[in-house]
C-alpha positions, -999 to +999 in steps of 0.1 A: -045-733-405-032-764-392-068-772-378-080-765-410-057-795-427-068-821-403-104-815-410-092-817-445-080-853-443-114-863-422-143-882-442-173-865-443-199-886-421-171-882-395-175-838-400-210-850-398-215-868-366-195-843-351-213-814-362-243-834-345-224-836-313-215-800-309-256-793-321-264-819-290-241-798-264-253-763-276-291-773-272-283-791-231-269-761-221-295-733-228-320-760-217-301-765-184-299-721-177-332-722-185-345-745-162-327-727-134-339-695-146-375-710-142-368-725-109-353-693-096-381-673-107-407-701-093-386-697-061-385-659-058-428-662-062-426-682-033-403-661-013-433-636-022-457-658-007-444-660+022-443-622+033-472-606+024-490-617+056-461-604+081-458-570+055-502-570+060-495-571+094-473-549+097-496-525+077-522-537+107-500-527+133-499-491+114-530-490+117-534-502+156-509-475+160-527-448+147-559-452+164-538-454+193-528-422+183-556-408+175-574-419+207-544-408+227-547-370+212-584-371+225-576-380+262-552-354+264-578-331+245-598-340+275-622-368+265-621-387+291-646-414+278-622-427+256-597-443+280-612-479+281-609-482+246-577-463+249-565-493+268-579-521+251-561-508+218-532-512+234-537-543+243-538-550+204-508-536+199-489-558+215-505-586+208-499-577+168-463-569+175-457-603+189-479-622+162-460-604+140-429-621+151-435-657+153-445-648+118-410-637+105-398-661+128-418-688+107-410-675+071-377-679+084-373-716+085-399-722+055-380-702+031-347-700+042-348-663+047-329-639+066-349-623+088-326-612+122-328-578+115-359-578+106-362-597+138-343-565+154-365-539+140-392-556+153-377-557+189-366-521+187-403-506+181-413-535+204-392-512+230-403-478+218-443-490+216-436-497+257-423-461+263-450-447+244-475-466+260-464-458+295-462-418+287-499-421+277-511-440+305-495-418+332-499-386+310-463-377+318-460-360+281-482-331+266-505-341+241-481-328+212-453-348+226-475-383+226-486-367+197-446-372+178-440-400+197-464-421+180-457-405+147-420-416+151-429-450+158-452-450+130-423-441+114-397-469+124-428-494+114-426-476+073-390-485+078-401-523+086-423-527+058-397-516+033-370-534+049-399-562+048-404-558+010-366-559+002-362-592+021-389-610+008-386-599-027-418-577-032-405-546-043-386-566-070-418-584-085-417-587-121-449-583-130-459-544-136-494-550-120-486-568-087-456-545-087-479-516-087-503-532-058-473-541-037-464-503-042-497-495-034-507-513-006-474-517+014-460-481+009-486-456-008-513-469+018-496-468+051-485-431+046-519-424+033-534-437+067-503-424+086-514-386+072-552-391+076-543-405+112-523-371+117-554-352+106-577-377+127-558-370+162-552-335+156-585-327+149-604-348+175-580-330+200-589-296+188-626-305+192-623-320+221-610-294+238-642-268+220-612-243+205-581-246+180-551-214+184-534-211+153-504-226+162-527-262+162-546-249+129-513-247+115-503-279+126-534-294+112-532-274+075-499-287+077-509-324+081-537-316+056-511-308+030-487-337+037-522-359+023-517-350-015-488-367-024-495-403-006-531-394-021-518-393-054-492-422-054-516-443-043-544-434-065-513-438-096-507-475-082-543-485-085-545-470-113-516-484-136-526-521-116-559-521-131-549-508-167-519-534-169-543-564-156-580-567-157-581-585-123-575-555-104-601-533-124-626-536-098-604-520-069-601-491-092-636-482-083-629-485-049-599-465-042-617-438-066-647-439-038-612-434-012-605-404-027-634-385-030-640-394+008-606-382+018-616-347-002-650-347+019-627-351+053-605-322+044-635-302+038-648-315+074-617-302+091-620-265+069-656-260+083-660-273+120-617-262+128-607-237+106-640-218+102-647-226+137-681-245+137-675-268+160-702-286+158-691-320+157-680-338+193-643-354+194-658-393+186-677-381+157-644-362+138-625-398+151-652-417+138-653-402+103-618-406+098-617-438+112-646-450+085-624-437+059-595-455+073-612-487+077-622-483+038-582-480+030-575-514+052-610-535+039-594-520+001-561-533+009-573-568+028-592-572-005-561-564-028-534-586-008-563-616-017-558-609-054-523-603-052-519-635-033-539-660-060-521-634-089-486-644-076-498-683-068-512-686-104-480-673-121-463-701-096-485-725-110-480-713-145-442-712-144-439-748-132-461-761-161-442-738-190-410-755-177-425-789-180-441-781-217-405-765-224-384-793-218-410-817-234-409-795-265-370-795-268-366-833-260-393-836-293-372-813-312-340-830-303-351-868-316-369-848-345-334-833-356-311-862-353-337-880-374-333-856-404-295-848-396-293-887-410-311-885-439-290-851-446-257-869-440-267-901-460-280-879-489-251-851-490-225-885-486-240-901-517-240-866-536-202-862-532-196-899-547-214-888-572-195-856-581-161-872-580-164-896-607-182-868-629-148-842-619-128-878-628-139-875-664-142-837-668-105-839-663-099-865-694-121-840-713-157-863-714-181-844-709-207-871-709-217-873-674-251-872-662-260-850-637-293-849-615-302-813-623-337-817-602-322-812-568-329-782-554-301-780-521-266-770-523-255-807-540-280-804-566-270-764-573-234-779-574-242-806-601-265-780-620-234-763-617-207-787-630-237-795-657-235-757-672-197-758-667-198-792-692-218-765-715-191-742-713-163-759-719-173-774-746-180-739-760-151-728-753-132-743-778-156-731-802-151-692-787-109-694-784-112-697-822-132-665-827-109-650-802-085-655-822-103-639-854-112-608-830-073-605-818-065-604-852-089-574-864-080-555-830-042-555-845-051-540-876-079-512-863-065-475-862-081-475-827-059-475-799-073-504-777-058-521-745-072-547-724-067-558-685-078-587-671-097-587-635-063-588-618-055-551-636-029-560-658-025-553-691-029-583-711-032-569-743-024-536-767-030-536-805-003-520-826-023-481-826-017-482-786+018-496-786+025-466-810+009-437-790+024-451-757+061-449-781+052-412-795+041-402-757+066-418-738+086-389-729+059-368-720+042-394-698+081-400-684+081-363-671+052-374-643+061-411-645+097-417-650+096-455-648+070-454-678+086-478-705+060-487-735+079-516-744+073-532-712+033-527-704+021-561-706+019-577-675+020-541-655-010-529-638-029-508-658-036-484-620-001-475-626-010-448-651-028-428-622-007-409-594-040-426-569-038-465-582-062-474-552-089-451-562-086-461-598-086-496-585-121-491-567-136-474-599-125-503-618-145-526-593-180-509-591-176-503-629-209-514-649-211-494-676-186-470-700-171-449-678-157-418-692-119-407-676-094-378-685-056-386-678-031-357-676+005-367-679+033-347-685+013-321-706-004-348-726-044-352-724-064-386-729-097-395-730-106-431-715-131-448-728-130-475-702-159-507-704-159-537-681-154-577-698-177-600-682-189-631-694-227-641-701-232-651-660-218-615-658-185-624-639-157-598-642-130-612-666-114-572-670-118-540-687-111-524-722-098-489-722-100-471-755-075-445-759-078-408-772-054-383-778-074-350-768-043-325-760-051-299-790-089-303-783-086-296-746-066-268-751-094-253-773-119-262-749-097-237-723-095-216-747-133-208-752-138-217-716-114-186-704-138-164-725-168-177-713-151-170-674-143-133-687-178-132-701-190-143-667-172-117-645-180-089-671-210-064-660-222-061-696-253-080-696-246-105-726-266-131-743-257-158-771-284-176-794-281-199-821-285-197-856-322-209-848-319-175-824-323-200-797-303-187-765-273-208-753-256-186-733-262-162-707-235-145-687-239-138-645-251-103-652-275-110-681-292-138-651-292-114-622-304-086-647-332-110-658-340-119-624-340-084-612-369-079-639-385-112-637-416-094-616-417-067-639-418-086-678-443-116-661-470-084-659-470-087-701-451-122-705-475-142-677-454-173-689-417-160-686-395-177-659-356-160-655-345-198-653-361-214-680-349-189-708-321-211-716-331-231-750-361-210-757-364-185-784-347-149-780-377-138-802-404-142-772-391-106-758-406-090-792-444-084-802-437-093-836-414-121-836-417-126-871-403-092-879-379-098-851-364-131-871-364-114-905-341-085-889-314-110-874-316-133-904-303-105-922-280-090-896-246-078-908-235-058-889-240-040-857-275-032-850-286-010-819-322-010-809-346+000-779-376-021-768-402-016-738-415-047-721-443-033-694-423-009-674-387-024-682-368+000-710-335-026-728-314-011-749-304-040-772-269-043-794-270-070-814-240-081-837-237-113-858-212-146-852-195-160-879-174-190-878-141-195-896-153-209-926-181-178-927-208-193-922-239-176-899-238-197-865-253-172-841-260-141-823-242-120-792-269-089-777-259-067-756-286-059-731-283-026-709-314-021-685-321+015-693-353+013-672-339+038-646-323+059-670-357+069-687-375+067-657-350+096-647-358+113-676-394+112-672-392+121-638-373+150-649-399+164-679-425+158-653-404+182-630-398+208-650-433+213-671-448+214-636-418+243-627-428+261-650-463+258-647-455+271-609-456+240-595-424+232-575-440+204-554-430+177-581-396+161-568-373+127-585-374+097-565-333+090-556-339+054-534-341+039-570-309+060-587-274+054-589-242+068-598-248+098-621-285+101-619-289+096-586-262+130-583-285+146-612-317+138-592-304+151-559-289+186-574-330+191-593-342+182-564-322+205-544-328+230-572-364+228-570-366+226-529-345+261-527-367+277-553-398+263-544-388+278-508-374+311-520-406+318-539-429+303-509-413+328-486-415+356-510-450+345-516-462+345-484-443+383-475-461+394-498-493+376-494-488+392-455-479+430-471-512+429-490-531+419-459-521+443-441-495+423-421-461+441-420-445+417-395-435+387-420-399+380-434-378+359-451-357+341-426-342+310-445-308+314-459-301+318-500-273+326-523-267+347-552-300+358-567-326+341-540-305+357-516-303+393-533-344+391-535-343+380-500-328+415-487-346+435-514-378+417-500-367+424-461-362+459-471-395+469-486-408+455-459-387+470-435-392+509-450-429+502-451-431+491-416-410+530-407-436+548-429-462+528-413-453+541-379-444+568-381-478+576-400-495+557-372-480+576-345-487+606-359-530+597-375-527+586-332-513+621-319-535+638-337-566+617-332-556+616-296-560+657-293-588+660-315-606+634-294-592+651-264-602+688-277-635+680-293-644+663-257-633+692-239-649+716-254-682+697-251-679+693-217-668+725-212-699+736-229-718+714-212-704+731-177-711+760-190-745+763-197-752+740-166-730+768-147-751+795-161-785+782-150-767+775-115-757+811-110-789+818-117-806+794-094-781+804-070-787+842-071-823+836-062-815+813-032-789+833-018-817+859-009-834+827+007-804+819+027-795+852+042-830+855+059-825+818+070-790+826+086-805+854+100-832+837+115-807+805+124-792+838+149-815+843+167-830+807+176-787+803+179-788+828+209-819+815+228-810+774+226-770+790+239-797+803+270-817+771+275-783+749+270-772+770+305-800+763+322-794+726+314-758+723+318-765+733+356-798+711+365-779+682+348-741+690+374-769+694+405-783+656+394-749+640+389-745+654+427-774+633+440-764+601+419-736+606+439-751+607+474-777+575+462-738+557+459-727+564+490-756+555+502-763+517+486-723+511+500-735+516+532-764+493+529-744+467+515-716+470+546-748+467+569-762+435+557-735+415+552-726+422+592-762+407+597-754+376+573-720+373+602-742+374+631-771+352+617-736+326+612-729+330+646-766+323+657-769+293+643-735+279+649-744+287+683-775+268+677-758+239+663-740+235+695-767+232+714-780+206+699-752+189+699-753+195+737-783+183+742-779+149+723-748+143+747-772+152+775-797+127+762-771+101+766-758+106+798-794+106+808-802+069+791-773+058+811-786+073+847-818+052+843-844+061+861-829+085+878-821+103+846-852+103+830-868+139+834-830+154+825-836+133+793-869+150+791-855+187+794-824+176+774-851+166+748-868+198+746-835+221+746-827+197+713-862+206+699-855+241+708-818+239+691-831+224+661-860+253+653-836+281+665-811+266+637-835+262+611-849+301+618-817+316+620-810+293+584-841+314+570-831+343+582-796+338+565-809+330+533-831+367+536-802+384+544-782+368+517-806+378+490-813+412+503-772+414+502-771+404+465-799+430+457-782+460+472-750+450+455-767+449+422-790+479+432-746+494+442-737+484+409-767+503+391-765+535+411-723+534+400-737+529+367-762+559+366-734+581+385-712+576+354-743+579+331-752+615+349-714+624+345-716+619+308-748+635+303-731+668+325-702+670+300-723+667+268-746+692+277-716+715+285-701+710+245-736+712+233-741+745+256-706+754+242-711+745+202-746+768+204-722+797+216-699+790+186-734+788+160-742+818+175-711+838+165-707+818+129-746+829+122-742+864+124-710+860+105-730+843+077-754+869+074-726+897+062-710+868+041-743+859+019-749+901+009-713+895-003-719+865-026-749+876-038-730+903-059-705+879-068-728+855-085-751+879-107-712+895-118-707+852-127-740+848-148-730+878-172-699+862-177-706+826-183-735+834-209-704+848-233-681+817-225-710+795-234-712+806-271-677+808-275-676+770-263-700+761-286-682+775-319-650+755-304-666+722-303-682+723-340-639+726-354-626+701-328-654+677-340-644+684-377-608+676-369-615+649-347-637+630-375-604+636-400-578+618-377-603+593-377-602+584-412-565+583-408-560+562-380-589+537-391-567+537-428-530+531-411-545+505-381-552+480-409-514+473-410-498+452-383-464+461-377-451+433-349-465+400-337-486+414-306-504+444-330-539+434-339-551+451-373-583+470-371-610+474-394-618+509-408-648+528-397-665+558-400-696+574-388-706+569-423-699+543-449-677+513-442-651+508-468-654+476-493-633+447-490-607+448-519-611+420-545-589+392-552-572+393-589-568+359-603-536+351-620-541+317-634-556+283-620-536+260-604-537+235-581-500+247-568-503+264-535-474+285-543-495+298-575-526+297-551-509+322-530-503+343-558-537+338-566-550+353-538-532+385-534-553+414-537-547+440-564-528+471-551-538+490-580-572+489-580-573+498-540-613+505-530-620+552-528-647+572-517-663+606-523-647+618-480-610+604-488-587+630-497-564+629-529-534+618-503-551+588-490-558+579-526-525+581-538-513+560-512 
């Protein structure tokens, strides 16, 4: 505040010039961070600059590296060839390592950089490049080993190149696109080559050495799948590069072309590795990845040239922006303090101005000129003070007329206060100040400092138990606003307006003030029956005298929107919601006859009406007000739609019941209370006759079918249940009769049957008997002479069977001898087999002799020589004796094997003759036996003879008595027929099959149905159906019992 008096005291081209000096230091210091911004951002370009040749060549020595590796996985594949080059890449490497360090070394000192551990890294896979290198050239490792070991020191060399990035600010380039190329070629690139490198050595070794196991195919799939994801990151780099700058678009092509190779090599390795072509030698598989290698490197040599004049330019560009910058705001600068003058000069002459005109507004001339043209805050200010000349000067005129209005407020009836825009009551005509005195004590019961003599000057919130939300009203008011006060069982009605001038600046409010206690309390009056109205369940509607509805109570709306769907079927343009205000009359057909009914309504007046399927019952009375006067109507609406529904339901029911129908049955999802308890005891009703009758029905449907086996099985009461039993019982006693009439039609149809075919077999026998005797008397004769004859021939073959009996015991004799015989033979030859053995081992000897001989002979000499000749000839002489004593050994051997089979034959016919000896004995011995039975015979025939003519006389009677038996066991035998065929058509239990009657003559006619009357009930079908008992089908052969039955 204190600050705030000295400026107060200072002349305004002082606040001026200062307001310039303060506008001078706030535009040198955003100038000066901008500058160093620019510079910093120039600098960290630079910084750029100066690694992207040691990060390229550290991408170079990557690649070295992996050829290395590559070349190294051949020569311990075997390829020998490849150690010269093997060597001279080697060379490279090293060289590339220490290039690579006077480069950091450089970059150093040109950009003030700190490079010692990048320095460090470089000397550590300095070291580790000299292990590997030595392992390779004395093969001390396996080729998997030299394998990793160049992997990890591919890997120490990714570590570089981000460690490389970091220092010289690369991977924090601002720009999206270089950022992407940077990510592209120093990361995404090397790991693409360092997989395809993988790949490369793996496979070259695999074909070098003509065969892959699995565990290297696996090692290679696995190296095949570690290509996707550098694959993809790089082929996303070069990708967002060229859509974020056009200068890269043409590598996009090119790294495209990169990865469609790199597809074509993994298909390489699937055919000559894993489907094991082979056809391809170890330099041709290291040549075609090293062609897709060398693509990646030309690719990335090409993008480091763009990225190098990209970063350069934005070098360039950044120095001249600064420069245009800084000329721009030095421009500005001189521009502004220029037209901060004028301002001053011209705000400084407008404030002379306005003191002299304030100098004579205050001695009440309002004759000043004012320069109403300007259009900046002076000249609003003077067209300001012009207006507020105008005003003054009519305000004069309008205190007068106050005055008259003040005046006429006093004497008006209306109880008026006013508040100015503080809120406090600054005025009250006499009607107020005489309702605040007749209210005071009950406004003192909720306010008990409340004193009406004392309200001007108080704050007219102070009526209200929340004066700060009255105050807020008060503030946004614009308009009347409307505002019931309660206090201490008084009621008002505010009319409350704001007071604003013509500029529309609040100057307070005007409240008129209502007493409303006796018309509130009405209003809860009617509103406590329009709340009992609401909760009633009598569907109740009010209309007009112009029968227009105003009133609907909650279950007149939920019963009209119930039946909404139902009354828009005939009243297509009637809406549940939009029936308050319309005419009452629109329910009617004819509304004119409608109106003329409840213009003259006068009392109660009860009515039905139909609108499509809903049924109202409508009880309309007239409203009168106190004076008598017509000033509406109240209807009582009860939905009856259900009710006579029920009742239709219900005369549908029971015509169909007694037309027989029982099927017809009352909905009860749609009933409630009363009729839904009167639907569900008809519907039980019906159900328990329709199922008594059914069942009786279909007993005796059964009975007149012949099927005795049905009953009534369902449980009944009273009357249902008492023709239940009867039922049961008839059926019951039938089913005894039944049987026993069955069993006996059976028994007796049984022994006729059995009788009837006895006797005609047993005339049958007879006759055939009687001819047999006859046939047999005659060839008895025949036989005795036969038997006799059979004697004699009997006696002479017992003679010859003697004779042969001993001729055949003398033969078996010799077979015997013919044994003994052959044994003998056989004991003699093999004793000659033995000796012929002994002859020619004998023979054997010799010759072995003489070939010893021979020897001893050769060594004499000369004087051996004729011994050799005799030896010579006793060898010859060995040799043929042991080749004819071989013969003769192979004679005897077969002779041997012929007498033992001519032994076994002669056993054979021994047996044989043995056999034949004891047959002809029996036979000798049964001839003696036909002998004696032959001449037995002969006696026995005479005998027989007489018996058999004594049979013939005897059979010829039984024959015709036979025959007069069959004719009365056929007559029976056809009546049991007719009984049984009469009785089977009744089935008596579940497994009996009804049979159909038949007779030798006639079959019976199938009885006829009697119709009872047409219905489409199956109940009365049934009864349709049954056949008529009493007019049962008769012939001329039933008897008169049959019939009866």
């Amino acid at each position: 505040m204190n600050i705030l008096r000295v400026f107060d005291n200072i002349k305004l081209p002082i606040k001026m010039s200062i307001i310039g000096l303060l506008a001078l230091v706030g535009l040198a210091i955003p100038t000066y961070y901008y500058t160093q911004l620019s510079i910093s951002g120039q600098t960290s370009d630079k910084i750029e600059l100066l690694g992207i040749e040691p990060a390229s060549e550290v991408v170079a020595l990557k690649k070295l590296t992996a050829e290395h590796r590559g070349m190294s996985s051949r020569l311990f594949g075997g390829d020998r060839n490849v150690a010269g080059a093997l060597s001279s890449k080697a060379s490279e490497i090293t060289n590339q390592i220490s290039k690579l360090s006077d480069l950091v070394r450089a970059s150093a000192s040109e950009g003030d950089i700190a490079t010692n551990e990048l320095l460090s890294s470089l000397q550590a896979i300095e070291s580790e490049w000299k292990r590997v290198r030595a392992n390779v050239e004395s093969m001390s490792v396996s080729r998997a080993a030299s394998f990793q070991e160049h992997s990890d020191l591919i890997d120490q060399q990714d570590g570089l190149i981000s460690d490389m990035l970091k220092t010289y600010l690369l991977s924090y380039d601002p720009a999206a696109a270089s950022y992407h190329i940077i990510i592209a070629n120093y990361i995404n690139l090397p790991r693409l080559s360092n997989a395809l490198g993988k790949v490369r050595g793996a496979s070259s070794g695999a074909v070098a050495s003509g065969e892959a196991s699995n565990v290297q195919i696996s090692t290679i799939k696995g190296y095949l799948n570690g290509l996707s994801a550098p694959a993809r990151d790089f082929d996303y780099n070069m990708r967002s590069a060229a859509e974020a700058d056009v200068r890269f678009s043409s590598l996009r092509k090119k790294s495209e072309t990169i990865e469609s190779d790199v597809r074509k090599l993994e298909r390489l390795v699937e055919t000559q590795i894993f489907e094991g072509q082979f056809s391809y030698t170890a330099q041709q598989m290291f040549s075609e990845f090293s062609a897709v290698i060398n693509q990646l490197y030309t690719l990335h040599d090409e993008s480091i040239v763009i990225l190098r004049d990209v970063i350069e330019e934005r070098v360039e560009d950044a120095s001249a922006e600064r420069r245009t910058t800084l000329i721009i705001i030095g421009v500005l600068f001189l521009v502004s303090l220029s037209i901060g003058f004028v301002i001053v000069r011209s705000i400084t002459s407008s404030a002379g101005a306005l003191i002299q005109a304030f100098s004579k507004i205050s001695h009440q001339d309002y004759s000043s000129d004012f320069n109403t043209s300007r259009k900046d805050e002076m000249g609003i200010i003077e067209k300001s003070l012009a207006e507020l000349t105008v005003e003054l000067k009519e305000a004069a005129t309008i205190a007068i007329e106050a005055s008259k209005v003040k005046q006429a407020l006093d004497s008006s009836s209306m109880c008026f206060m006013m508040s100015n825009a503080n809120r406090e009551i600054v005025y009250m005509n006499e009607s107020v100040k005489k309702l605040m005195k007749e209210s005071e004590a009950a406004i003192k019961k909720d306010l008990p400092q409340f004193d009406a003599d004392t309200l001007i000057g108080t704050r007219i919130d102070s009526f209200h138990h929340n004066p700060k939300h009255q105050h807020a009203v008060l503030d946004q008011l614009t308009k009347t606003h409307e505002a019931r006060l309660d206090l201490g069982g008084k009621s008002f009605m505010l009319n409350i307006n704001p007071i604003r001038d013509e500029k529309g600046n609040d100057l307070g409010n005007s409240v008129e003030w209502l007493d409303m206690t006796e018309i509130f309390e009405e209003e809860k009056r009617v509103k406590r029956v329009l709340e009992a109205l609401d909760s009633s369940s009598t569907n109740i509607m009010i209309a007009n005298a112009e029968r227009e509805v105003i009133y609907m109570n909650r279950s007149m709306v939920d019963t009209m929107e119930e039946a909404e769907s139902d009354l828009r079927k005939v009243l297509p343009q009637f809406r549940a919601g939009d029936i308050m205000g319309k005419s009452m009359d629109r329910f009617h057909a004819n509304p004119n006859h409608q109106m003329g009914i409840l213009e003259g309504l006068k009392d109660t007046l009860i009515s039905e009406i139909k609108v499509g399927r809903r049924h109202f019952k409508l009880t309309a009375n007239p409203i009168y007000a106190e004076n008598g006067d017509r000033i509406g109507t109240v209807v009582e609406w009860l939905d009856r739609t259900n009710e006579v529904n029920a009742e239709i339901e219900i005369n549908d029911m029971v015509t169909a019941s007694l037309r027989g129908d029982f099927t017809k049955r009352i909905e009860e999802s749609d009933k409630e209370g009363f009729l839904k308890i009167v639907s569900e005891g008809l519907n039980e009703l019906i159900k328990t006759t329709e199922s008594g009758l059914n069942e009786v029905s279909n007993v005796l449907l059964a009975i007149s079918q012949g099927d005795l086996t049905k009953r009534i099985t369902s449980d009944y009461q009273g009357t249902f249940d008492d023709l239940k039993n009867y039922t049961n019982s008839t059926t019951e006693n039938l089913v005894n009769v039944i049987s026993k009439i069955r069993e006996a039609s059976d028994t007796i149809n049984n022994a006729s049957s059995e009788i009837a075919q006895g006797n005609a077999d047993l005339s049958t026998r007879t006759e055939q008997q009687a001819s047999s005797l006859e046939e047999t008397a005659s060839s008895m004769e025949e036989i005795t002479s036969t038997v006799r004859l059979n004697a004699e021939n009997a006696n002479q073959a017992n003679g010859l069977a003697s004779q042969a009996s001993q001729v055949a015991s003398n033969g078996g004799d010799l077979i015997q001898e013919v044994v003994v015989t052959m044994s003998s033979i056989n004991e003699s030859s093999q004793k000659i087999a033995d000796i012929i053995g002994v002859i020619d081992g004998i023979a054997f000897q010799t010759n072995i002799l003489a070939l010893n001989a021979a020897v001893e002979a050769a060594r004499a000499g000369e004087q051996g020589r004729g011994f050799a000749v005799v030896a010579s000839e006793v060898r010859t002489l060995a040799q043929r004796s042991a080749n004819a004593a071989k013969d003769i050994k192979d004679l005897i051997s077969d002779s041997v094997s012929k007498v033992e089979s001519g032994n076994s034959l002669v056993n054979q016919s021994g047996e044989t003759m043995k056999e034949i000896v004891t047959a002809i004995q029996r036979v000798n011995d049964i001839m003696s036996e036909i002998a004696a039975a032959s001449a037995e015979q002969a006696s026995g025939i005479d005998e027989v003879s007489k018996a058999v003519t004594q049979m013939d006389e005897m059979t010829q009677q039984n024959a015709a008595l036979v025959e007069e038996a069959a004719a009365a066991a056929e007559s029976m035998r056809t009546q049991a027929s007719e009984l049984t065929g009469r009785v089977g058509t009744f089935k008596l239990n579940e497994s009996d099959t009804p049979t159909t009657i038949k007779t030798e003559q006639t079959s019976k006619a199938a009885p006829k149905a009697t119709v009872i009357s047409p219905s489409a009930d199956p109940l009365s079908q049934q009864f349709a159906e049954l056949p008529s008992v009493m007019s049962s089908p008769s012939t001329d052969n039933e008897d008169d019992e049959w019939e009866s039955f």
